[in-house]
TIVO-2410 file (N, C-alpha, C; in nm, 3 decimals):
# residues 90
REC num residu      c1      c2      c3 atome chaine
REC   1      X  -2.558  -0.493   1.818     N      A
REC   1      X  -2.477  -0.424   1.917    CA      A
REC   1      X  -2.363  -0.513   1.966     C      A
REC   2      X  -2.385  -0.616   1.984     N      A
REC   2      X  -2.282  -0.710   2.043    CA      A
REC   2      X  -2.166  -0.743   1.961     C      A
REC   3      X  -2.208  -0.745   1.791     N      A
REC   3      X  -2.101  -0.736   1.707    CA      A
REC   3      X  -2.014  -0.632   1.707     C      A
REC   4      X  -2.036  -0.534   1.744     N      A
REC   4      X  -1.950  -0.378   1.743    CA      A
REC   4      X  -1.874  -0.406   1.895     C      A
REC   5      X  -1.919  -0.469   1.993     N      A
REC   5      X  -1.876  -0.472   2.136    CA      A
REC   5      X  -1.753  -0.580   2.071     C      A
REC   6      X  -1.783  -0.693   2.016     N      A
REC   6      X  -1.667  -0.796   1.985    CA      A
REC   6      X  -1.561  -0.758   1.883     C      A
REC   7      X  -1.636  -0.642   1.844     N      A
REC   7      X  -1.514  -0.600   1.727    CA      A
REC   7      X  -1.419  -0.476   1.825     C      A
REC   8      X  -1.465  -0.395   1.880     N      A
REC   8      X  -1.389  -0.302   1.958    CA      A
REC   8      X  -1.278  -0.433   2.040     C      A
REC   9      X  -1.343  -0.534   2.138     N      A
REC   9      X  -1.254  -0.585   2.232    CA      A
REC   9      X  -1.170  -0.671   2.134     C      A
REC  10      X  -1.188  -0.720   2.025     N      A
REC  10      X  -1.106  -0.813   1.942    CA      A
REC  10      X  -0.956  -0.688   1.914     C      A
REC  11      X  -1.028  -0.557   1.897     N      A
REC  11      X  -0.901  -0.459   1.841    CA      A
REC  11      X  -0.813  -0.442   1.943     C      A
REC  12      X  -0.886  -0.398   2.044     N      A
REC  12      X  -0.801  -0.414   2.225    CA      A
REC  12      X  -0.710  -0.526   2.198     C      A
REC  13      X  -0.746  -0.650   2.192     N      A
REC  13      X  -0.701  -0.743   2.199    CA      A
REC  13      X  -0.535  -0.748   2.130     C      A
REC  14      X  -0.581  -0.659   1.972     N      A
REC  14      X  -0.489  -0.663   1.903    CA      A
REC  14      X  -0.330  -0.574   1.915     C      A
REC  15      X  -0.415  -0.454   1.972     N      A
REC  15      X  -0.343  -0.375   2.055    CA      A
REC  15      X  -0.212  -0.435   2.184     C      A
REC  16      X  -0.319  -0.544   2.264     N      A
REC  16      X  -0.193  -0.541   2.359    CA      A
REC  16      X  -0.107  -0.661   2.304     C      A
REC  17      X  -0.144  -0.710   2.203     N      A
REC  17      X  -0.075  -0.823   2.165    CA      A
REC  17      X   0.074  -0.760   2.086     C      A
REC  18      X   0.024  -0.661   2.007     N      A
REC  18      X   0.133  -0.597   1.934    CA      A
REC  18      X   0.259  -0.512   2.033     C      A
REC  19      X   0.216  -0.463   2.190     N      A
REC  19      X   0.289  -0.426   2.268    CA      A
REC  19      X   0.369  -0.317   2.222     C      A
REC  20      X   0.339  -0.208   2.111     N      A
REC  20      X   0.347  -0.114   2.048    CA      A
REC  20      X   0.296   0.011   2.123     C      A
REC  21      X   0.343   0.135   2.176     N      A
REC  21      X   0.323   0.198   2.268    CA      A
REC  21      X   0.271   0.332   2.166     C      A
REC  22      X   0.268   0.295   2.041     N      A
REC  22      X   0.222   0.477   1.971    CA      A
REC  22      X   0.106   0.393   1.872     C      A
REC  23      X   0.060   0.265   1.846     N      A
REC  23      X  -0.029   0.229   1.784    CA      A
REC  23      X  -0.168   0.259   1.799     C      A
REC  24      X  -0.212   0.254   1.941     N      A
REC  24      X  -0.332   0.289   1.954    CA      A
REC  24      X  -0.344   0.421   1.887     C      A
REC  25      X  -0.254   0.543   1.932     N      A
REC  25      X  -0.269   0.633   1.925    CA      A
REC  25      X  -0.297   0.659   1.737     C      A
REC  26      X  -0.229   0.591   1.663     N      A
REC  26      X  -0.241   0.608   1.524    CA      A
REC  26      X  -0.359   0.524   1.477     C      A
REC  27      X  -0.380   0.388   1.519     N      A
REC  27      X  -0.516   0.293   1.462    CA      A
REC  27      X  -0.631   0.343   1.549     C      A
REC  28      X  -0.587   0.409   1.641     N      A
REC  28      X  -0.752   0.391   1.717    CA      A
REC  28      X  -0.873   0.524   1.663     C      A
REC  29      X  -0.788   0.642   1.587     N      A
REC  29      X  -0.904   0.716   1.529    CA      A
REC  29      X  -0.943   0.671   1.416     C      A
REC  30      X  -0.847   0.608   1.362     N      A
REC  30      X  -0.880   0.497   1.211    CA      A
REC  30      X  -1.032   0.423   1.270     C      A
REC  31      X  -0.990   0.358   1.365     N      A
REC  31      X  -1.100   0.275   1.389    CA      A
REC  31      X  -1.252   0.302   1.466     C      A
REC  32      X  -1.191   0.423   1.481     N      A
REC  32      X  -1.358   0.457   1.541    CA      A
REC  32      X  -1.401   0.506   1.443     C      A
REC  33      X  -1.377   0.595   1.287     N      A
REC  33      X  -1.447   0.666   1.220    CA      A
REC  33      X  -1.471   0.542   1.129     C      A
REC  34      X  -1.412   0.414   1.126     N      A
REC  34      X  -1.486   0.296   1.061    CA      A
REC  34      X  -1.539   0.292   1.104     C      A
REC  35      X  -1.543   0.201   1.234     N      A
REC  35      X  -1.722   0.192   1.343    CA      A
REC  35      X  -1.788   0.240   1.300     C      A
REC  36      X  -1.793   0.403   1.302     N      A
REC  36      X  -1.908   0.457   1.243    CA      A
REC  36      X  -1.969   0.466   1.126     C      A
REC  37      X  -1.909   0.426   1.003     N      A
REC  37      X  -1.920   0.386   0.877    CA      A
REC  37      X  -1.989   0.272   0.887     C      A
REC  38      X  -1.928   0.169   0.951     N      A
REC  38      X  -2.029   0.013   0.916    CA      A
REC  38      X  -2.139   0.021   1.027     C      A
REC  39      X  -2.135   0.080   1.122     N      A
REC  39      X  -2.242   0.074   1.207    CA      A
REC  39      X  -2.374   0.122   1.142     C      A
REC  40      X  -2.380   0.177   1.042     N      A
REC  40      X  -2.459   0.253   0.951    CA      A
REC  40      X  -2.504   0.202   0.825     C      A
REC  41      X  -2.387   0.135   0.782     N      A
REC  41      X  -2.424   0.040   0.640    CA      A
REC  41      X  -2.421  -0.094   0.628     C      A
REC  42      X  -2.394  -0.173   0.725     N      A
REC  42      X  -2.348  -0.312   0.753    CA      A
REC  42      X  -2.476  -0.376   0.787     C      A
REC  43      X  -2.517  -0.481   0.711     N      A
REC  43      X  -2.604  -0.567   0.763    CA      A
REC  43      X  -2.582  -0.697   0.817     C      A
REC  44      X  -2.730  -0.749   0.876     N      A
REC  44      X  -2.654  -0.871   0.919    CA      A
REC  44      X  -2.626  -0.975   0.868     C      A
REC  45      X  -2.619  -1.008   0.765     N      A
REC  45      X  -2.559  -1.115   0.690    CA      A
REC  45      X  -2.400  -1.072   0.678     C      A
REC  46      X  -2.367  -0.943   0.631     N      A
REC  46      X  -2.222  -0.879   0.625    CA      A
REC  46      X  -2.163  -0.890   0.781     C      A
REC  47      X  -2.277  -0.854   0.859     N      A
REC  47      X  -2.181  -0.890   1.019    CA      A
REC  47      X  -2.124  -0.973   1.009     C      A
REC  48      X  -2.218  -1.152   0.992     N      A
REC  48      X  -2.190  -1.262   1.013    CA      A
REC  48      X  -2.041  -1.322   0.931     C      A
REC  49      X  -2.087  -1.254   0.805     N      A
REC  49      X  -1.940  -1.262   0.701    CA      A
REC  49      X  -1.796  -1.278   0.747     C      A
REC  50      X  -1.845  -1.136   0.823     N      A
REC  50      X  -1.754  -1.073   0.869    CA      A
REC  50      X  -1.697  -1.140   0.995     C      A
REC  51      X  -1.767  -1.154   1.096     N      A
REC  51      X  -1.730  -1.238   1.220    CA      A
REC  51      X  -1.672  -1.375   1.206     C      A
REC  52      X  -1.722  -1.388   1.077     N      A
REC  52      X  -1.629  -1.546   1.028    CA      A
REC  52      X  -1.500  -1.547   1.003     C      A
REC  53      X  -1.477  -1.403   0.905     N      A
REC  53      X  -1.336  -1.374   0.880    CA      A
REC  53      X  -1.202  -1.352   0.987     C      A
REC  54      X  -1.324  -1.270   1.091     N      A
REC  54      X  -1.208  -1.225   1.265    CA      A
REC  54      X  -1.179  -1.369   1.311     C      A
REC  55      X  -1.301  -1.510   1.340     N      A
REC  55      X  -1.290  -1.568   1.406    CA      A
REC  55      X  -1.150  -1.663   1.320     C      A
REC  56      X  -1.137  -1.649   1.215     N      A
REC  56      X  -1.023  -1.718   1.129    CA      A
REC  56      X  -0.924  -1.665   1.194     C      A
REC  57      X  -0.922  -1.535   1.191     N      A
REC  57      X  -0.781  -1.525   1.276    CA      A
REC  57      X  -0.754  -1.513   1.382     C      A
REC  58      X  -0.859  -1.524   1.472     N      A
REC  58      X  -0.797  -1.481   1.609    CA      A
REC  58      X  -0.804  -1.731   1.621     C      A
REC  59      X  -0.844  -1.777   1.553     N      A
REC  59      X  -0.762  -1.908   1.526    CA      A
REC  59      X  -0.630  -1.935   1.488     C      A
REC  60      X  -0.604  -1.846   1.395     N      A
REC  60      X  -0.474  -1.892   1.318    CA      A
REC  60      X  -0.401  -1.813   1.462     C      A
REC  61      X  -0.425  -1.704   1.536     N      A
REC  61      X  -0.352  -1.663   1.637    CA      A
REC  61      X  -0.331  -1.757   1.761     C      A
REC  62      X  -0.430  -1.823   1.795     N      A
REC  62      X  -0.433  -1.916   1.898    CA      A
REC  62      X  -0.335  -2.058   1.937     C      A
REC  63      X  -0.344  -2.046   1.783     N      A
REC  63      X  -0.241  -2.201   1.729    CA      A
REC  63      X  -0.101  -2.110   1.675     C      A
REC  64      X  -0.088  -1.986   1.730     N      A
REC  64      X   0.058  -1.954   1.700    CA      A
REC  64      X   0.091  -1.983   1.572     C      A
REC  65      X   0.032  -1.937   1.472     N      A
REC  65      X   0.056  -1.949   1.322    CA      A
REC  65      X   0.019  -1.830   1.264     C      A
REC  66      X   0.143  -1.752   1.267     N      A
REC  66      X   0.196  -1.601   1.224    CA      A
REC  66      X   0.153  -1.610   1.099     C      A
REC  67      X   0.175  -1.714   1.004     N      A
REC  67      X   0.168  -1.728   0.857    CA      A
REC  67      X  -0.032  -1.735   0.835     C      A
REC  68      X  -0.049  -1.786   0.914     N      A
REC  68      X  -0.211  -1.848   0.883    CA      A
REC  68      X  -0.312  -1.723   0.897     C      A
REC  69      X  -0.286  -1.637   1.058     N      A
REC  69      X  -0.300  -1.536   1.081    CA      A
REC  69      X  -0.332  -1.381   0.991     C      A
REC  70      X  -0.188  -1.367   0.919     N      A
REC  70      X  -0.142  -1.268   0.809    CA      A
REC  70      X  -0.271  -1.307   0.677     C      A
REC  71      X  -0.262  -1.442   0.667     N      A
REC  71      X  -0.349  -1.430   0.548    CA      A
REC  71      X  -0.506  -1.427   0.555     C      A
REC  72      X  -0.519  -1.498   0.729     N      A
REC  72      X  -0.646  -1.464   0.743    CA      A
REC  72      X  -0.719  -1.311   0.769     C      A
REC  73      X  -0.630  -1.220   0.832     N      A
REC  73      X  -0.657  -1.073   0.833    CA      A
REC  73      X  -0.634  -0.995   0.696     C      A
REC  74      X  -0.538  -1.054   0.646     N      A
REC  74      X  -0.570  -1.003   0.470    CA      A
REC  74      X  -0.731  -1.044   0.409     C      A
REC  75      X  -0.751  -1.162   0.419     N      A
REC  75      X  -0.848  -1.183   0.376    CA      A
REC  75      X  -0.986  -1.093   0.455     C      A
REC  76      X  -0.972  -1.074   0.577     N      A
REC  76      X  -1.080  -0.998   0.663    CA      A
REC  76      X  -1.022  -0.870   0.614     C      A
REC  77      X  -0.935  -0.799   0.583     N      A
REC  77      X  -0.939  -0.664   0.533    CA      A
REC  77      X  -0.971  -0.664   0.353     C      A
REC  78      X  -0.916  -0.739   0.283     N      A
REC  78      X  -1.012  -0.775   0.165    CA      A
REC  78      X  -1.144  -0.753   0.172     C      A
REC  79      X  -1.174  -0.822   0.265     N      A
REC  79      X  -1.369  -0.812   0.240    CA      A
REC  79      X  -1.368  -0.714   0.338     C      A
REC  80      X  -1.354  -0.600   0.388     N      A
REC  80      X  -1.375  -0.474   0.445    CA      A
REC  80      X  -1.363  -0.382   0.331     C      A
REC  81      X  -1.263  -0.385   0.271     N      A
REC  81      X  -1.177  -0.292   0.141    CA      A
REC  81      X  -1.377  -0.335  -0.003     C      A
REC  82      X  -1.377  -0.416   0.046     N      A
REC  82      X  -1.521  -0.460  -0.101    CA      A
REC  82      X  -1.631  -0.424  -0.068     C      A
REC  83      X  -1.642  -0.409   0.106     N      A
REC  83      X  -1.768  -0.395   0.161    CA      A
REC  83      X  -1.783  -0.207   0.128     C      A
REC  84      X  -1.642  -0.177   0.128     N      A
REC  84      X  -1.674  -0.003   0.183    CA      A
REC  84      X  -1.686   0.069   0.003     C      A
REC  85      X  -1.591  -0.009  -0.060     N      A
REC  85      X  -1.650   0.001  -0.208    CA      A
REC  85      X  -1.742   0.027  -0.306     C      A
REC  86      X  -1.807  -0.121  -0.250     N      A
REC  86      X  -1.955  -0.143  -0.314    CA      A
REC  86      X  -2.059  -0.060  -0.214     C      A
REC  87      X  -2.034  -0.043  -0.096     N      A
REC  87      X  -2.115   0.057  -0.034    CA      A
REC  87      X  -2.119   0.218  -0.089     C      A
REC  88      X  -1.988   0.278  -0.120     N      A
REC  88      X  -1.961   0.416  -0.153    CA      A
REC  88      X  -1.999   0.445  -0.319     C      A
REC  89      X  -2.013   0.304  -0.367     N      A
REC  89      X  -2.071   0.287  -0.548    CA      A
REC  89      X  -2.200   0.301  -0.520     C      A
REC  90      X  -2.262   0.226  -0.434     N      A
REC  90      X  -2.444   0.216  -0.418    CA      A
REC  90      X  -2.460   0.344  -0.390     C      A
***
């Protein structure tokens, strides 16, 4: 449960950072009908994976490294894009 609580406030997060006034409105049904996808198929080893990948970038964000950032959320949407894959193959 607490992983889904850190992933909602990490997106908040992302939200006011972008200061984009029609984003929520377009990512945020995106992101709840994921929620409900991994809340369902995600285990906890894939949480942990996964929480490794966010915590990369909300680092590369901290240290103000736009470049470090970009590749670390590529890489955390990479392994989202493999997780929902190999889930919809199984």
């Amino acid at each position: 449960m607490r992983f889904h609580e850190f992933d909602r406030e990490f997106k908040g997060l992302l939200l006011q950072c972008a200061k984009h006034k029609y984003a929520e409105g377009v990512v945020g049904p995106l992101w709840s009908a994921t929620r409900r996808f991994l809340w369902v198929h995600r285990t906890r080893e894939n949480k942990v994976a996964f929480a490794e990948l966010v915590a990369r970038v909300i680092d590369a964000i901290v240290a103000s490294d736009e470049a470090a950032a970009m590749r670390a959320n590529a890489a955390r949407l990479d392994h989202l894009d493999e997780f929902v894959r190999a889930t919809l193959d199984a």
